[in-house]
GUMAR-680338 format. One record per residue (C-alpha): x negated, y, z negated; residue in one letter. Coordinates in steps of 0.1 Angstrom, whole numbers, plus 5000, padded with zeros to 4 digits. Layout:
% residues N
XYZA;...
This chain:
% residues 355
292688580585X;296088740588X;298688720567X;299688730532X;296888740507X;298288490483X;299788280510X;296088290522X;294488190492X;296987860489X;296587760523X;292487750520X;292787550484X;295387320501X;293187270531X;290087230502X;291886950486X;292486800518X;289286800524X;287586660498X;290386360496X;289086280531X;285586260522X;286486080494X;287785800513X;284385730533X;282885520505X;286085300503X;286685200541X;285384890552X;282284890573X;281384630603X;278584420600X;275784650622X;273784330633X;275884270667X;278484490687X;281784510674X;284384330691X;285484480716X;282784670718X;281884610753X;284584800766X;284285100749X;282485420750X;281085680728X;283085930745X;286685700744X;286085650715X;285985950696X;288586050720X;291085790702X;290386010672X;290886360690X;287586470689X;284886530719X;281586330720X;278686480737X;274986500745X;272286770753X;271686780787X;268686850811X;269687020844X;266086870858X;267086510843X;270986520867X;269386360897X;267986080880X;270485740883X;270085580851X;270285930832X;273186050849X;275085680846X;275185660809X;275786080807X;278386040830X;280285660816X;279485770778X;279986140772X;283386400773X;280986730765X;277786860779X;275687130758X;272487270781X;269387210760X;267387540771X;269287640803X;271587930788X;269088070760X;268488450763X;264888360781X;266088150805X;268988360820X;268088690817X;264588690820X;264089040831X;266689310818X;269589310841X;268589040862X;269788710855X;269288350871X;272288110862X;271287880889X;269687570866X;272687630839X;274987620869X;274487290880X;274987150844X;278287330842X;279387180879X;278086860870X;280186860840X;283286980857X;282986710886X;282686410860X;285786560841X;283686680809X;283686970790X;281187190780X;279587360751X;277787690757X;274587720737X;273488010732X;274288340734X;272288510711X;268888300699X;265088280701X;262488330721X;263488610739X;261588730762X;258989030767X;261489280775X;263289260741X;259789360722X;260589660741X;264089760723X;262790000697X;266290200689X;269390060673X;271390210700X;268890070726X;269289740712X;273189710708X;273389800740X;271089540752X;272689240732X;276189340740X;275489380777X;273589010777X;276888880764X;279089080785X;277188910813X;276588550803X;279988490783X;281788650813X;279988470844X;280988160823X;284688270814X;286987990812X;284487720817X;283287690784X;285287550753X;282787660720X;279987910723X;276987920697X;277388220695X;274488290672X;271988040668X;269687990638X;270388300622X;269488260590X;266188200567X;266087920542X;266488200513X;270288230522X;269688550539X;269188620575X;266688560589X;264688900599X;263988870638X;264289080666X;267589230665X;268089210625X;264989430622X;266989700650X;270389630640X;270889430603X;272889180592X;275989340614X;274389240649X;275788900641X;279289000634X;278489260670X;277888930689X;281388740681X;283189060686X;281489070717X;281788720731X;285388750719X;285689050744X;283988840767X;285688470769X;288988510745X;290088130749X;286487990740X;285587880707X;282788100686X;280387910667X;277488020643X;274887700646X;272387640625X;269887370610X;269287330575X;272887370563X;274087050563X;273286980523X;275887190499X;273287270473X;270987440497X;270587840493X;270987840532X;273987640534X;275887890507X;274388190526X;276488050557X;279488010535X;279488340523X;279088470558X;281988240572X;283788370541X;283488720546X;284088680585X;287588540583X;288788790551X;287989100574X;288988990608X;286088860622X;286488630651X;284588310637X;286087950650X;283387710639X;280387620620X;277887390642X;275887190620X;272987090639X;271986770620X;268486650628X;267986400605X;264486210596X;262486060565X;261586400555X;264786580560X;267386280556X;271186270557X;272586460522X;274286250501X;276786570505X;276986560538X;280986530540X;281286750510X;279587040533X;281586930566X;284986970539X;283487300522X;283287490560X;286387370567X;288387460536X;287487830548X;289787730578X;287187730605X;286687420627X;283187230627X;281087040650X;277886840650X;276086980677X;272486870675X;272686510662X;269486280660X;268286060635X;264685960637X;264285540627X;265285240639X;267084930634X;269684860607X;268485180590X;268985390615X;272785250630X;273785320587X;272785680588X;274385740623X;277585590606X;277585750576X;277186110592X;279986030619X;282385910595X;281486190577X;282986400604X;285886140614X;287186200579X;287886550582X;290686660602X;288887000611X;285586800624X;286486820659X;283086690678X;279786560683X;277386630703X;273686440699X;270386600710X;269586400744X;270986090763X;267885920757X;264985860733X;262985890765X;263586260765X;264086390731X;262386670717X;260786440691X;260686080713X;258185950688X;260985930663X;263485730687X;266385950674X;268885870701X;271585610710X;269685470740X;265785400740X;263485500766X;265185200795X;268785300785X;269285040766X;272085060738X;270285120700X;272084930671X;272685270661X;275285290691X;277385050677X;277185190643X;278785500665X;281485300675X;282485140642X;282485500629X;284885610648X;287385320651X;288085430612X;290285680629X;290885520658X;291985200653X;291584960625X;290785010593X;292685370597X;292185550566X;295285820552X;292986120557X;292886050596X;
């Protein structure tokens, strides 16, 4: 970040303490009853209503899934942002080197723009890759190849794209990095070669590093993040958000902390968005968790979307789990409405100071 160092430094605590006042709030602001809509809640959508707060709401999206009615009905009434599930991973455009295929990404994208919705780009630089990248053995090689992919995609997508993940699950559980592909060629640095290419590549998109497994503040992963993001914006770096990706079950459930990690990111002045969302459960149980982590967001200024895994449980990577807002017929979840109440805390009424 530019500018003076000590003006610096009393910016990011001022943001901090702004930060944690907001998530302090979320324990204190009245909560809906979750056993019936909300009134008024029949008129309302998960995508106005976030919108009253200034945030996007989205949903992963299948390009096969678009010429289905009921699919694209509640994608198209309930959702501001679209984030292709597989359709711009490494494997799926550029499956041989040089050649790609944007045509089922594409479609998602036009769909999007037609419907008035925006569109998350996800992701530039991930796994699996493909059989040709086994093939990069030098460090020249291999810069070349991952700054060329992201010349390509990035720039066939210019302007049509408002956040990029960037980088997607980059790191191991240790803290560290995780050592794949192009760590082993390149190190740590291909990450920070990947936002200064996308940068090149689509200057008014937003740069995201997304991950799982960072949304508790006590985890070793979620610090090695913060160091990264710390690090990135002292030396220049082009980082604009954090994507938390959120997938949320008995096993792995929502920290306690959650807010306290969605402040922490932020205090470092980078934005950050929930960009994987699903909570497996149902019932009561389910429509409290979905609340507490979108309120979680809602309270902090620099939360600026959502975006849940699928439209509908009928789809989701993990279906058996019914992690979505909709079950398999479309129907609206009791954890919708719990979606709603969290954002009319910033919407509407009770509107709490840190809004």
């Amino acid at each position: 970040m530019a500018g003076n160092p000590g003006s610096e430094v009393a910016m990011r605590r001022s943001l901090a303490r702004a930060a944690i006042a907001a998530f302090a709030v979320i324990g204190a602001v009245a909560s809906p009853p979750l056993t019936a809509a909300p009134a008024g809640a029949a008129a309302a959508t998960l995508g106005g209503a976030a919108a009253a707060t200034g945030r996007y709401f989205g949903a992963a999206v299948g390009a096969s899934h678009l010429g289905e009615a009921p699919y694209a009905a509640v994608l198209d009434r309930e959702f501001t942002s679209v984030t292709p599930e597989n359709e711009m991973h490494w494997d799926a455009v550029e499956p041989v080197r040089g050649q790609f295929n944007f045509t089922p990404a594409d479609a998602i994208v036009a769909h999007a723009q037609s419907k008035g919705m925006r569109v998350r780009g996800h992701s530039l630089v991930d796994s699996p890759h493909t059989a040709w990248t086994g093939n990069l053995l030098t460090a020249q090689d291999t810069y070349q190849a991952l700054t060329a992919h992201i010349a390509a995609v990035a720039g066939h997508f210019r302007g049509k794209i408002h956040s990029w993940d960037v980088v997607n699950e980059a790191f191991a559980d240790s803290g560290g990095v995780r050592p794949g592909l192009f760590q082993r060629r390149l190190g740590d640095s291909y990450i920070e070669t990947a936002f200064r290419a996308a940068r090149a590549a689509d200057p008014a998109a937003r740069l995201c590093l997304n991950d799982y497994g960072i949304e508790d503040p006590a985890a070793a992963k979620t610090r090695g993040v913060l160091a990264m993001v710390k690090d990135f914006k002292t030396r220049g770096v082009p980082i604009d958000c954090v994507g938390l990706e959120s997938h949320f079950s008995a096993t792995a459930p929502l920290p306690a902390a959650y807010a306290q990690t969605i402040a922490q990111f932020a205090a470092l002045g980078v934005d950050v968005q929930i960009t994987e969302l699903d909570i497996e459960g149902s019932g009561a149980a389910q429509a409290q968790d979905y609340r507490k982590a979108l309120t979680a967001c809602v309270m902090v200024p620099r939360c600026t979307g959502v975006t849940v895994w699928g439209v509908t449980d009928r789809y989701s990577w993990r279906s058996g789990g019914t992690p979505l807002l909709f079950d398999r017929d479309y129907n609206k979840k009791q954890a919708y409405y719990a979606a709603l109440s969290a954002f009319a805390v910033c919407g509407g009424a009770p509107r709490a100071a840190a809004c």
